[in-house]
C-alpha positions as CSV (number, residue, x, y, z in Angstrom):
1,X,44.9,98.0,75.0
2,X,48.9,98.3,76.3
3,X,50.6,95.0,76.4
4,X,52.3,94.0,79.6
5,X,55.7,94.5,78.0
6,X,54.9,98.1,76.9
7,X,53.5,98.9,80.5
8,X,56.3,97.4,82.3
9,X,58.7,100.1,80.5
10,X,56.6,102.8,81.3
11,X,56.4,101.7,84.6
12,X,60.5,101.6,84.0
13,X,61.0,105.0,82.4
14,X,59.0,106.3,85.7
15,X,60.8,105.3,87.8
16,X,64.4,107.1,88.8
17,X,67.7,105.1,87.3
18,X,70.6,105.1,89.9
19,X,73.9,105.6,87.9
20,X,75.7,102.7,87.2
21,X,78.7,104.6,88.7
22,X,77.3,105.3,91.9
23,X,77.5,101.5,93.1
24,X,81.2,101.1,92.6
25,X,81.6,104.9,94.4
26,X,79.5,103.6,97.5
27,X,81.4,100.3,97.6
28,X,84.7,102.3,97.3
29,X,83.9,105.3,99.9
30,X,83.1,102.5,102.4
31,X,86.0,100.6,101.6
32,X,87.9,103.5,102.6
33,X,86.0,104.9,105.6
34,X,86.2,101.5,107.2
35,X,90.2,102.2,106.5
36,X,90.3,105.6,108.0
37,X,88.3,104.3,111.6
38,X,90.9,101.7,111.5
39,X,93.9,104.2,111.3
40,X,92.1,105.5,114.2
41,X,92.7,102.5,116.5
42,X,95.6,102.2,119.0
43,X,98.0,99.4,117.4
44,X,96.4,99.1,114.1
45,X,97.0,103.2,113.6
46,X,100.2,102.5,113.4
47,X,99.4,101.8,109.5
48,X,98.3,105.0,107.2
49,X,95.2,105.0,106.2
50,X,96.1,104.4,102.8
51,X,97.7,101.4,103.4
52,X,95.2,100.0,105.1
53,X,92.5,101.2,102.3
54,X,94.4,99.6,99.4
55,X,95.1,96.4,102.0
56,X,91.6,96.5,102.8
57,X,90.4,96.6,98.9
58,X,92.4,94.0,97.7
59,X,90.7,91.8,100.3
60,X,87.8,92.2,99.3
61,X,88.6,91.7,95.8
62,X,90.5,88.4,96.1
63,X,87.4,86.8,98.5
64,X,84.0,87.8,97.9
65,X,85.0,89.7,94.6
66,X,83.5,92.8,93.1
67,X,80.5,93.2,91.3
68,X,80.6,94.2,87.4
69,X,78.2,96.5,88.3
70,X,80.6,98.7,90.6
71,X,83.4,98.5,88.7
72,X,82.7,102.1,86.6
73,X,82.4,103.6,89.9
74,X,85.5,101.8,91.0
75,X,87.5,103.3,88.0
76,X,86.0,106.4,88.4
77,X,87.4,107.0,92.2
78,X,90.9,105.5,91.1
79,X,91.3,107.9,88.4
80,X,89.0,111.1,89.2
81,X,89.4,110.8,92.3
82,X,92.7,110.6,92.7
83,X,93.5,113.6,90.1
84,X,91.5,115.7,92.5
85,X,93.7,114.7,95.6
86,X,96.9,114.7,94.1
87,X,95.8,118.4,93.6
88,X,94.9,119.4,97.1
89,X,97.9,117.7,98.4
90,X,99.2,120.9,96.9
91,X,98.1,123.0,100.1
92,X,100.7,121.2,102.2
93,X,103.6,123.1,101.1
94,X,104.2,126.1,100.1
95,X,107.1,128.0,99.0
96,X,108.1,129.7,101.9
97,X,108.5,126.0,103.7
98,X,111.2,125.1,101.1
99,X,113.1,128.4,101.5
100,X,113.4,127.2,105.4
101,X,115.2,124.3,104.0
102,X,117.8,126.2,102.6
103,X,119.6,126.1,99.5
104,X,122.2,123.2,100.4
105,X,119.6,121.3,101.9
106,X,117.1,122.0,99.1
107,X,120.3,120.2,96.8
108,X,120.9,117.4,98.5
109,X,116.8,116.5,98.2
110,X,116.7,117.1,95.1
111,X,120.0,114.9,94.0
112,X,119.0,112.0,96.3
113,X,115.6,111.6,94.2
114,X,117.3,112.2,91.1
115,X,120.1,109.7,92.0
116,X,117.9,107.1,93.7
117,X,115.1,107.5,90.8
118,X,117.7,106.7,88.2
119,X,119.6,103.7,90.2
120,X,116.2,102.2,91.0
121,X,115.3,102.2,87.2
122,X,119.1,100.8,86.0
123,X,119.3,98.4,88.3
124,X,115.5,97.1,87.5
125,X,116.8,96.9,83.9
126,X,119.4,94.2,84.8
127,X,117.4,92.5,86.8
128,X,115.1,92.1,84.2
129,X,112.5,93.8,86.0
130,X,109.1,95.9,83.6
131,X,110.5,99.1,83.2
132,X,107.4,100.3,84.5
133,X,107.2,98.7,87.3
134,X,110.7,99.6,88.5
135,X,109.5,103.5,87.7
136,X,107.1,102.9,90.0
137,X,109.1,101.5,92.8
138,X,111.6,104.1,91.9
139,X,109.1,107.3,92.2
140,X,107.8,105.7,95.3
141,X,111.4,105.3,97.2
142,X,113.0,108.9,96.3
143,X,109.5,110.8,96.3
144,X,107.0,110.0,98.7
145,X,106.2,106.1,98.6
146,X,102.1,105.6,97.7
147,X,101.1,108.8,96.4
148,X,104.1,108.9,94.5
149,X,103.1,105.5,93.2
150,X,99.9,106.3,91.9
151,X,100.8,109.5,90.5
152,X,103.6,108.4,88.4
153,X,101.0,105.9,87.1
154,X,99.4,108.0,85.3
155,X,101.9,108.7,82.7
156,X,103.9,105.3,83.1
157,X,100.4,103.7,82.1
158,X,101.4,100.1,84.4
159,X,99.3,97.6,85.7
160,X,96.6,97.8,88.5
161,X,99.3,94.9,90.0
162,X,102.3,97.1,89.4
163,X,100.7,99.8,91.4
164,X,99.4,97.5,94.2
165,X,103.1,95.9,94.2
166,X,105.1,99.1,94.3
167,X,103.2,100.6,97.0
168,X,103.8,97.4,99.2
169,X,107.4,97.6,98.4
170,X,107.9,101.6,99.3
171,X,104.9,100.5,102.4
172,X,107.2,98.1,103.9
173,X,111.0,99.8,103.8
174,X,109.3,103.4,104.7
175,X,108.1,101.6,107.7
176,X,111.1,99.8,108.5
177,X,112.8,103.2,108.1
178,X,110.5,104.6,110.4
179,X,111.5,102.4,113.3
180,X,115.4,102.3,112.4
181,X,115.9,105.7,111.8
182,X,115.8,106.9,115.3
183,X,118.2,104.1,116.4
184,X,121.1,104.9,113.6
185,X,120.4,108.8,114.9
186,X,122.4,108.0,118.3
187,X,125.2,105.9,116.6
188,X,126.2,108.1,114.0
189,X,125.3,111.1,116.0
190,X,123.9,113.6,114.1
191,X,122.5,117.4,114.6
192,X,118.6,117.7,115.0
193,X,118.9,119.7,112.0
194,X,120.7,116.6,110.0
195,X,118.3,113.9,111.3
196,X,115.7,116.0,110.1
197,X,117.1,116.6,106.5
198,X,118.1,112.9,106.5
199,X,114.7,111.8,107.1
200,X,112.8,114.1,104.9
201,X,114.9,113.3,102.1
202,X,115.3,109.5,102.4
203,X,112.0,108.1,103.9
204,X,109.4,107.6,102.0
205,X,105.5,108.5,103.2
206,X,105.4,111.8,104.8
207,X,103.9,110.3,108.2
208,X,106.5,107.9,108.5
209,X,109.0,111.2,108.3
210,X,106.5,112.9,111.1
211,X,107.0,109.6,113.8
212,X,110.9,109.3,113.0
213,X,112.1,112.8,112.7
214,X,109.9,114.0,115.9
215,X,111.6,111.2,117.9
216,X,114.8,113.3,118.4
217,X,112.8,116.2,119.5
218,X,110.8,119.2,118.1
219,X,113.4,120.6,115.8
220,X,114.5,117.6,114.1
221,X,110.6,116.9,113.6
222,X,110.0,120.3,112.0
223,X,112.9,120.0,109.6
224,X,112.3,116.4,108.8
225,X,108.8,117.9,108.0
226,X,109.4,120.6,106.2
227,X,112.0,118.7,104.0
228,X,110.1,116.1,103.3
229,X,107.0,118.4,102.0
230,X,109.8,119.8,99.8
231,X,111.0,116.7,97.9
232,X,107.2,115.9,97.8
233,X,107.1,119.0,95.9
234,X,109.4,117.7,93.4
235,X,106.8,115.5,92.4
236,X,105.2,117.6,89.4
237,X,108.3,118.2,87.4
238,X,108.9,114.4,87.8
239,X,105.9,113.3,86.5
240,X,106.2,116.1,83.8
241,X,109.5,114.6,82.7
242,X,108.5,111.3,82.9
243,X,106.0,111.9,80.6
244,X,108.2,113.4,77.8
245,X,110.3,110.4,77.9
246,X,107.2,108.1,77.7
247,X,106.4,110.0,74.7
248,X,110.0,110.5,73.2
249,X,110.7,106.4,73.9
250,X,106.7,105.6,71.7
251,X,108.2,108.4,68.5
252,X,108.3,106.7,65.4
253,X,110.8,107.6,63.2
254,X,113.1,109.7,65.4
255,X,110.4,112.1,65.4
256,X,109.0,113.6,68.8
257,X,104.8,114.3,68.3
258,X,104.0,117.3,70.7
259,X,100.8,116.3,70.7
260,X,101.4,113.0,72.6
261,X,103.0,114.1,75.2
262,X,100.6,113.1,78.3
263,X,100.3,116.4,80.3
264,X,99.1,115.4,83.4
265,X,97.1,118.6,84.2
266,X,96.7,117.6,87.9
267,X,100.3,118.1,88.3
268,X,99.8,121.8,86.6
269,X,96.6,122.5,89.4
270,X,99.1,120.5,92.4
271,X,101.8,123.8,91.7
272,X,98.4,126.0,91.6
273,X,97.9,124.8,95.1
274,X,101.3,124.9,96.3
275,X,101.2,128.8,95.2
276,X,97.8,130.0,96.5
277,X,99.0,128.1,99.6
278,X,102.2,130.4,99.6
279,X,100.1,133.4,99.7
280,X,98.7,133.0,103.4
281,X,95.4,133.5,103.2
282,X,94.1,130.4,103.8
283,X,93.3,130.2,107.5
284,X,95.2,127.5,109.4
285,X,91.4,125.8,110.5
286,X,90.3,125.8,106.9
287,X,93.5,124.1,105.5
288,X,93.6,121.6,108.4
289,X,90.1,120.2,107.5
290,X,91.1,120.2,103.8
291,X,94.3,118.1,104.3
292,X,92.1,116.0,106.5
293,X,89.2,115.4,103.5
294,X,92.6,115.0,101.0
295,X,93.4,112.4,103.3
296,X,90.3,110.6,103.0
297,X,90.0,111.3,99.2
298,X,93.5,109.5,98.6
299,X,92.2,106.6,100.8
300,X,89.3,106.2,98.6
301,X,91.7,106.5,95.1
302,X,94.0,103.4,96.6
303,X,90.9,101.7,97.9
304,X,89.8,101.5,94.2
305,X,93.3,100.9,93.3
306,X,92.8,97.4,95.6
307,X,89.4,96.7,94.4
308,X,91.1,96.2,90.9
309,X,94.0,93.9,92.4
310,X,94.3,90.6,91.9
311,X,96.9,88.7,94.6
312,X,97.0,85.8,91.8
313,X,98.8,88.5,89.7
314,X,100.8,89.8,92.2
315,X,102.3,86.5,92.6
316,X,103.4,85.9,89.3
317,X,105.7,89.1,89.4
318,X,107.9,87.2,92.5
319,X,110.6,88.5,94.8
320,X,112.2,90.5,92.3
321,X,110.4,93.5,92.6
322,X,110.5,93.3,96.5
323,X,114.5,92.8,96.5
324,X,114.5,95.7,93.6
325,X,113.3,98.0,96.5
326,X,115.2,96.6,99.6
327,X,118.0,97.8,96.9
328,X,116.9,101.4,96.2
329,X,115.9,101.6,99.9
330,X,119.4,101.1,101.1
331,X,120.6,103.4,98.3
332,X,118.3,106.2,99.1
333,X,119.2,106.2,102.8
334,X,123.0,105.9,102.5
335,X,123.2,108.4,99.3
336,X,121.7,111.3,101.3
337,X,123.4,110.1,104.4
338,X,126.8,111.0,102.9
339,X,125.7,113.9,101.1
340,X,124.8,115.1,104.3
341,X,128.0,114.5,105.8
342,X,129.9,116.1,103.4
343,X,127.9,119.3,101.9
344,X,125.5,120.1,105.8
């Protein structure tokens, strides 16, 4: 005869297992589609969805909590996930876009995330502020605020908290840039062309760019646009640099190990994008619905990123942070502002 033990794992071994994964994915992807339909509401739209997904997360982390039994499916959306995003965002831009920008143009991006990066970082030093965290703000404010964030992650290796803190900083200035912006426009009385630069290369999420720059009519929009997916081009060779560092500041003995150096191959496949995009052969429908599933996919990676956020340890990292980024914030828009004066 079969004991009852013996039967009840046969009966067990019958029967289909659901990956342990796929809880914490279902939990994520609803997390995030209940963020997207959101974003789709009059007042509330106002919001990305991405903010609202990571909002959204953290909520539900820091009330009715997350299972243990989601959380590999959690980590798997805010790391896989996210790779795979980061990588279509690549068939937003091509090269052709930052030719339109023009060479002068193309500089003055390019030194205000440079400049802003490295003042964000210093001045988080003597504030006594985690290095990482202020890299985080830092690539968030002179890149292109949350996916920035999480990107730079990667190699900077910070917290869930630092993540969840620097994308609230670069959430709320790029917002508060989004309603100001269009104001300063008539007082300091700039071309359509210059608005445009001077939002793409100071504010930080792409849509914020979109609802500031198009404010001063359809020319200053399409600049603003295009300049902005420029400096978000940037974005590989930062995170490529950042990593050596990371791995030149860890060498013991003086002594640089190749082999350390995280490559974030994501970034390598983001520049594949960005030149199969350049070709043209990817019809305008096609590339429309893709940048609308990237969209969703990077909702789902900073839903995960709030599922794994605590608020208690948000707390404990205080102002400082926040006033770090009201400080590169500033920076950012006046730096560009007067290179734009002077050199457009």
């Amino acid at each position: 005869m079969i004991s009852a033990a013996k039967q009840q794992t046969m009966q067990e071994a019958k029967e289909p297992r659901v990956p342990a994964s796929l809880y914490g994915i279902v939990l994520t992807c609803g997390v995030a589609g209940v963020a997207v339909w959101l974003h789709s509401l009059p007042r509330i739209g106002t919001f990305s969805a991405l903010i609202l997904a990571i909002g959204l997360g953290m909520t539900v982390r820091n009330t009715i909590g997350v299972p243990a039994l989601a959380s590999a499916g959690v980590a798997f959306c805010l790391r896989k996930v996210l790779r795979f995003a980061i990588i279509l965002l690549g068939l937003q831009i091509s090269f052709i876009q930052v030719a339109q920008v023009g060479g002068p143009g193309m500089a003055i991006v390019a030194a205000t995330l440079a400049a802003t990066f490295g003042f964000t970082v210093w001045l988080g030093q003597r504030m006594g502020i985690d290095r990482k965290l202020a890299q985080l703000i830092g690539a968030g404010t002179s890149i292109c605020g949350a996916s920035a964030v999480i990107a730079t992650n990667v190699v900077t290796k910070g917290s869930d908290e630092d993540v969840a803190y620097g994308v609230a900083v670069v959430t709320v200035f790029g917002s508060l840039s989004m309603f100001l912006y269009p104001v300063l426009e008539h007082v300091l009385q700039l071309t359509p062309k210059a608005f445009g630069l001077w939002s793409g290369a100071s504010i930080h999420e792409v849509a914020q760019v979109i609802a500031a720059a198009f404010q001063d009519g359809k020319v200053a929009g399409q600049f603003g646009t295009i300049s902005k997916l420029s400096r978000v081009m940037l974005l590989a060779p930062t995170v490529l640099i950042l990593g050596l560092l990371e791995a030149r500041g860890s060498a013991t003995g003086g002594k640089l190990d190749l082999k350390k150096i995280p490559v974030p191959w994501f970034v390598l496949g983001f520049v594949a994008m960005i030149g199969f995009n350049s070709l043209g052969i990817l019809p305008d429908h096609v590339r429309a619905i893709v940048v609308s599933f990237n969209q969703f996919l990077l909702a789902i990676a900073l839903a995960a990123m709030g599922l794994e956020t605590s608020i208690v340890k948000l707390r404990q990292k205080g102002l400082k942070p926040l006033l770090l980024g009201a400080s590169a914030w500033v920076f950012i828009s006046t730096f560009s502002l007067v290179l734009i004066r002077l050199f457009y």
